[in-house]
C-alpha positions in Angstrom: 105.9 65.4 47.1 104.1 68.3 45.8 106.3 70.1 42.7 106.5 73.8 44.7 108.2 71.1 46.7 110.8 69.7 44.3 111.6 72.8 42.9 112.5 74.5 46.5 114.9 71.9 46.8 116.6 72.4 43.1 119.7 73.5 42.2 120.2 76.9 41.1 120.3 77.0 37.6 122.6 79.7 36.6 126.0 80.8 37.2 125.0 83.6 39.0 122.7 81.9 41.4 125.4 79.1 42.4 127.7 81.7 42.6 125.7 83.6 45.1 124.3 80.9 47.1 127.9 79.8 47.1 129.2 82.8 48.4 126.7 83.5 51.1 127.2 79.8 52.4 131.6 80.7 52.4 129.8 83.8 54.9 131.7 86.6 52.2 129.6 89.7 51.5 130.3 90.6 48.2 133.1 93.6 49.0 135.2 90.6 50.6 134.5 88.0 47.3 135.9 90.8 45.7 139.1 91.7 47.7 139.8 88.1 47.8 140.1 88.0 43.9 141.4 91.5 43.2 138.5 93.2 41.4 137.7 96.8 41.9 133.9 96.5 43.1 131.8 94.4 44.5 129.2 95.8 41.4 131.1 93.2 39.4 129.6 90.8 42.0 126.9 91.9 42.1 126.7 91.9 38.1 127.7 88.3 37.5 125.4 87.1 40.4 122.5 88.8 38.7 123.5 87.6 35.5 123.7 90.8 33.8 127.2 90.1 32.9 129.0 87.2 32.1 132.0 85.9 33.8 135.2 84.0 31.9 136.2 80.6 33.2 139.6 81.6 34.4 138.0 83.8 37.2 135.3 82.0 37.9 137.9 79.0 38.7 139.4 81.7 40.8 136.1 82.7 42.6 135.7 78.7 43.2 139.2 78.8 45.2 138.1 81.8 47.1 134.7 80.5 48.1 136.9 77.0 49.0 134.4 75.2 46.3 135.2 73.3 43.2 134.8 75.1 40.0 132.7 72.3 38.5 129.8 73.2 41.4 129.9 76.9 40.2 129.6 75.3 36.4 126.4 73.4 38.0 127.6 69.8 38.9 125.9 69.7 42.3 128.0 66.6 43.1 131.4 66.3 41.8 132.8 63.3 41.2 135.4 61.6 43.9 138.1 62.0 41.3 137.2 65.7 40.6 137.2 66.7 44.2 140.4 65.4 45.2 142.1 66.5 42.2 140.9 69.9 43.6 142.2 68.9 47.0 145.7 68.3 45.7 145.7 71.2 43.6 144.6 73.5 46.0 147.3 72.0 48.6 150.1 72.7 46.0 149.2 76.2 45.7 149.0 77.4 49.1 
């Protein structure tokens, strides 16, 4: 396998990127991400996608719940562990 390759099948490797790649495979243009969570504009989408500003934990947890996703994938684990995903699961049923 060629490296161009490899790297086409990498994972993103910032926030921003997973976040975005996240939130067009949850089908959510970045107005609706931002209803979902309650800020004003989807320019603060837009910003922490492009990396131009940074985004606390606390929301993006919340931005994992409203993309149905585990934080940890936004953080960069491409493959959560068992134990991590249906902690989520749980946690997720409990606050519905």
């Amino acid at each position: 396998m060629s490296a161009s390759a490899r790297d086409s099948h990498a994972a993103p490797t910032t926030v921003g990127t997973r976040l975005r790649d996240a939130r067009l495979r949850a089908l959510l243009s970045q107005d609706e991400l931002a209803a979902r969570i309650g800020v004003k504009s989807r320019a603060t989408i837009a910003r922490w996608e492009s990396g131009s500003r940074s985004i606390s934990t606390a929301m993006l947890v919340r931005v994992a719940e409203a993309l149905g996703t585990a934080p940890s994938v936004l953080f960069g684990d491409t493959a959560p562990p068992a134990l991590l995903v249906g902690l989520w699961v749980v946690l997720e049923q409990k606050t519905r």
